[in-house]
C-alpha positions in Angstrom: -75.8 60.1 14.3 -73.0 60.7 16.6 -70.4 61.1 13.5 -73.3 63.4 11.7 -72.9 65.8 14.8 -69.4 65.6 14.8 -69.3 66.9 11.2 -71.4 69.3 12.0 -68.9 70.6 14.8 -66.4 69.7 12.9 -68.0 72.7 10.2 -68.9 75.2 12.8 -65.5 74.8 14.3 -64.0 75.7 11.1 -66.5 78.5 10.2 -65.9 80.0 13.9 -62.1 80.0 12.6 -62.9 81.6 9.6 -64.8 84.7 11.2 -62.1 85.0 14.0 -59.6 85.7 11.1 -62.0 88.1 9.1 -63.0 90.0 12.2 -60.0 90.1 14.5 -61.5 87.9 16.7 -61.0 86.5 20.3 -63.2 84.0 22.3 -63.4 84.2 25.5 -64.7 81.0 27.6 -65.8 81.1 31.9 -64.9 78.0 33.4 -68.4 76.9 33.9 -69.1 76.9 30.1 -70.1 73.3 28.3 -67.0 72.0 26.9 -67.8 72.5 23.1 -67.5 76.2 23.9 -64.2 75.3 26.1 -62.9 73.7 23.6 -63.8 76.8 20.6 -62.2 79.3 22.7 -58.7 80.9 22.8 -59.1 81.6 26.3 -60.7 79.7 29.0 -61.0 81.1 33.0 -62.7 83.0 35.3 -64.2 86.0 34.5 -61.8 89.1 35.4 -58.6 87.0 34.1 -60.2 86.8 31.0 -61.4 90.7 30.8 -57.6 91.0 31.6 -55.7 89.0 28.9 -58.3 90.7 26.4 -57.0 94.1 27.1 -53.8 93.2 26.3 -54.4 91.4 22.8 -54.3 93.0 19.8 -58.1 92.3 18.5 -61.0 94.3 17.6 -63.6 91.6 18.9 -64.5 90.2 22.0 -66.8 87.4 22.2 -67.3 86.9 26.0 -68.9 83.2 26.7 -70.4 84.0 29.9 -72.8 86.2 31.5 -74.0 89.8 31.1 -71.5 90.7 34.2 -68.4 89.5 32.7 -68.6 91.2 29.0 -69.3 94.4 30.5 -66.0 94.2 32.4 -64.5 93.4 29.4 -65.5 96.7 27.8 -64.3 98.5 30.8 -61.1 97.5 30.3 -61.4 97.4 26.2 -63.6 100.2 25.7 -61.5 100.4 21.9 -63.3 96.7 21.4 -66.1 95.7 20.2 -67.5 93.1 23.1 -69.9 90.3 21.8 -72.5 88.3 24.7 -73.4 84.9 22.5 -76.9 85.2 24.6 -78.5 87.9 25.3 -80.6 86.4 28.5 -77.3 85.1 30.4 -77.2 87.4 33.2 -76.0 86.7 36.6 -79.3 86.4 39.3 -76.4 87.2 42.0 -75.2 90.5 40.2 -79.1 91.5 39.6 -79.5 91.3 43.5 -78.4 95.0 43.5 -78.8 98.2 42.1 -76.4 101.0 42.1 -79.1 103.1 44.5 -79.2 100.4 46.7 -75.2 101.5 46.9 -75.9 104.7 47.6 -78.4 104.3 50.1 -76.4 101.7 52.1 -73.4 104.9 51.6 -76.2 107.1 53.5 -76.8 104.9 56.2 -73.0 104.0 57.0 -71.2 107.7 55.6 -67.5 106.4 57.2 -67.8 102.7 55.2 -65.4 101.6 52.8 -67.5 100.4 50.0 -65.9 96.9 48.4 -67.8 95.1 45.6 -67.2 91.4 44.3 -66.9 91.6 40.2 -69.8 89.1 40.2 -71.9 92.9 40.3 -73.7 95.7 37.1 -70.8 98.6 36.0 -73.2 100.6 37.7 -72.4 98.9 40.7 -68.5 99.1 40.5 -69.2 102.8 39.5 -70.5 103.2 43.1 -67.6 101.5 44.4 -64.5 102.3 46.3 -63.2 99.2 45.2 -63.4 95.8 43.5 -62.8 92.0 44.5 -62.4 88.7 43.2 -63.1 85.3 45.2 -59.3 85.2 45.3 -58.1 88.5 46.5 -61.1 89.4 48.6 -59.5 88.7 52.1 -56.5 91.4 50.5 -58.4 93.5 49.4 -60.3 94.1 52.7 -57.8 94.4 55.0 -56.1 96.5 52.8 -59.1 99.4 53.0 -58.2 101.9 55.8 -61.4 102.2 57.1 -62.6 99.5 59.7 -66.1 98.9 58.8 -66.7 98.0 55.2 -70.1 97.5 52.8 -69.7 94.2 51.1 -72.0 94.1 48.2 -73.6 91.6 47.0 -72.6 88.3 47.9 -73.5 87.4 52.3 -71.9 84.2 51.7 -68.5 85.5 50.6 -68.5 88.3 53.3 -69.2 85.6 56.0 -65.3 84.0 54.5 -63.6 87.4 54.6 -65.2 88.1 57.9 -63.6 84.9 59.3 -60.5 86.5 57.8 -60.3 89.6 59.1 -61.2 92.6 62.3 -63.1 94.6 60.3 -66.7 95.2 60.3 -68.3 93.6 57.8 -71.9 95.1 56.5 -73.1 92.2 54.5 -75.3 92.7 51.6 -78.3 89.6 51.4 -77.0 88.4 47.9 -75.9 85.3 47.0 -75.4 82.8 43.9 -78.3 80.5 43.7 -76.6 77.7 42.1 -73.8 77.8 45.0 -76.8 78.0 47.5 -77.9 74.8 46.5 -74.9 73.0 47.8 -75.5 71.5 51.2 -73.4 70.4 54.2 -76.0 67.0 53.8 -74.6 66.9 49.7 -71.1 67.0 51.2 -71.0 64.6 54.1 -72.7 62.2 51.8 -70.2 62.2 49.4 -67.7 61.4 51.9 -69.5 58.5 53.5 -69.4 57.1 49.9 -65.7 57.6 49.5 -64.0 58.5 53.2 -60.6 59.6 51.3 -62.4 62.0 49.1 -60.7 65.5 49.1 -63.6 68.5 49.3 -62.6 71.9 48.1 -65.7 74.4 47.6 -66.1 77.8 46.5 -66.5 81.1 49.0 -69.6 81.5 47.5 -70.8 78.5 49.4 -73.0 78.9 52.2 -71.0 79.0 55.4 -72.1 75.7 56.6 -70.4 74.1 54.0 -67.3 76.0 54.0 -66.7 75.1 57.2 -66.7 70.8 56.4 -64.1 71.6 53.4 -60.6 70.9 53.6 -59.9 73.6 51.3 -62.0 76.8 50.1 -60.6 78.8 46.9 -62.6 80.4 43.5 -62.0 78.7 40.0 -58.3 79.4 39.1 -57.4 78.4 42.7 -59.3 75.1 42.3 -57.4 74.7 39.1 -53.7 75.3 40.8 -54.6 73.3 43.6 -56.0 70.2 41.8 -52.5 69.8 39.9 -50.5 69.7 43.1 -52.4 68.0 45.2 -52.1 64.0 46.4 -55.3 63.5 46.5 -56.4 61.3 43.9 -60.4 62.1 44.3 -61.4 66.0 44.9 -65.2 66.6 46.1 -65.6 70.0 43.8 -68.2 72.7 45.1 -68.6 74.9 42.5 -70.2 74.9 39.1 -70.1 71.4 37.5 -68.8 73.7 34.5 -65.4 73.3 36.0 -65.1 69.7 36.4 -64.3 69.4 32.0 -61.4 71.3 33.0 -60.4 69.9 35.7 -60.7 66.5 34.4 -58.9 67.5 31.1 -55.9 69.2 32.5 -55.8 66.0 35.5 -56.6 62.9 33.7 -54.7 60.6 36.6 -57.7 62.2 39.2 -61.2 61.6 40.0 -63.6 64.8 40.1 -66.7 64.7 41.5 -69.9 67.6 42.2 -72.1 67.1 45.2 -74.9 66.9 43.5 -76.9 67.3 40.4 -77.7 70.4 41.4 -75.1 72.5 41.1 -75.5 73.9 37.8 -76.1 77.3 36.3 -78.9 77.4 33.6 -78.1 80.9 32.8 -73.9 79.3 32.0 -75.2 77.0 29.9 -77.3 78.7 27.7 -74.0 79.4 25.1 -73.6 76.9 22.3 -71.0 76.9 20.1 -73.9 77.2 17.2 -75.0 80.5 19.1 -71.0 81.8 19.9 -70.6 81.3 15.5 -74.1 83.0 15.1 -73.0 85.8 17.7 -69.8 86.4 15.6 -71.7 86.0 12.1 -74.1 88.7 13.1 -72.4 91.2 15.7 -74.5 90.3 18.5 -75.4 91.0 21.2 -73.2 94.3 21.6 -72.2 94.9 25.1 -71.9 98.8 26.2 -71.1 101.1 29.5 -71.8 104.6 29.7 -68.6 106.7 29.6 -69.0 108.3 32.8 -70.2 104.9 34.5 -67.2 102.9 32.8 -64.9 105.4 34.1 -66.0 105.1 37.7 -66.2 101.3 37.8 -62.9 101.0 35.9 -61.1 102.9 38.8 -62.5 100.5 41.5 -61.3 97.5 39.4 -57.7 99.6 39.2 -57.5 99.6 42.7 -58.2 96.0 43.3 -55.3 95.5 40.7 -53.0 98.1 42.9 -53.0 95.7 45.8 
């Protein structure tokens, strides 16, 4: 059985390469995709470095292995490109947490706000944006804004970081990432009482609870750089479980382990690398942004990149 699936990869592997060719194709993995899909792609990171290095290859295809978020930043930046989402139904429950009125109407309420949005968030919400964020350059980016009370849409858990961070006002929105939510300071401190040496680096997403028991916080990539040059030979990872196949590929000499069972995100692992060839076979789904709103989100991601 096992060698009948692994023919059968073996054959979709092969036709995947045989589209790519005919179509001018690239693939385009998140780190919290199943490895199979990892493995398919040309690139594998987090979601804005990947939009990034697709705007500057020569293709006509993008097949974004992600959520519905991620592709449509792609197309900001690669409006040229035809942009591919293997599943129609992965979308990002954080990024749905707000609307591009409820933008506007927090704009109402505070007129002299800076208005900064994580890329986890709708093109209609970077439309309504002064400016973009990643996990990475959020603290940056905010004290880089010259007003001193800013909107942070949509992840509470994030702003509570930045706000440690920094002097400005910080108007929270209540969104958060669900599967991050689930990751307690009980999940944690358990883990540790198992193995006392075990290194914990979590994600900013995480509530603030548990940020504050990690010996390091950082988003994908800086989990990534980290993990190669630190000592410790067992890391306590709170993020996506996705990560840990990287993790474990590109540090075979370290031990990786997730809090819990629980951190996974259902909507992440609904791409297959059955469902990525079908996507390519068939030119679906077909991910799209309104001229006018792609030109207003792409000039709050063009700031972010200024800083």
């Amino acid at each position: 059985m096992a060698s009948a699936n692994h023919l059968a990869s073996e054959n979709m592997g092969n036709r995947l390469q045989e589209l790519k060719n005919e179509k001018n194709a690239i693939i385009l993995a998140h780190n919290y995709q199943i490895g199979e899909v990892q493995e398919a792609a040309d690139y594998v990171g987090d979601s804005f470095e990947l939009s990034r290095i697709a705007s500057q290859i020569d293709c006509d295809v993008i097949v974004f292995c992600g959520v519905d978020f991620m592709a449509e930043s792609a197309y900001i930046l690669s409006p040229e490109k035809t942009v591919l989402l293997p599943v129609k139904d992965a979308t990002c429950p954080m990024s749905h947490m707000i609307t591009a009125a409820d933008v506007q109407a927090l704009r109402l309420k505070y007129p002299r706000a800076t208005v900064v949005c994580y890329v986890n968030t709708s093109a209609d919400v970077k439309a309504e944006s002064d400016i973009c964020c990643t996990s990475a350059n959020a603290i940056n980016v905010m004290n880089s804004v010259e007003s001193d009370q800013v909107i942070f849409v949509p992840d509470r858990n994030l702003a509570h970081f930045v706000q440690s961070k920094t002097n400005k006002e910080i108007i929270a929105w209540n969104g958060f990432c669900p599967t991050h939510e689930n990751i307690t300071v009980g999940d944690i401190l358990m883990r540790k009482h198992e193995m006392p040496d075990i290194e914990v680096v979590v994600h900013p997403e995480c509530r603030p609870e548990v940020i504050e028991v990690a010996d390091y916080v950082y988003g994908t990539g800086g989990m990534l750089r980290h993990a190669k040059i630190s000592n410790a030979k067992r890391m306590l990872i709170g993020t996506e479980v996705g990560l840990l196949y990287r993790l474990r590929k590109e540090n075979p000499d370290k031990e990786f382990y997730s809090p819990s069972e629980h951190v996974v995100c259902p909507n992440m692992k609904l791409t297959t690398l059955q469902k990525v060839v079908k996507a390519l076979d068939n030119m679906e789904y077909k991910i799209t942004v309104a001229e006018d709103v792609r030109v207003r989100a792409k000039r709050a991601l063009d700031k972010m990149l200024e800083i």
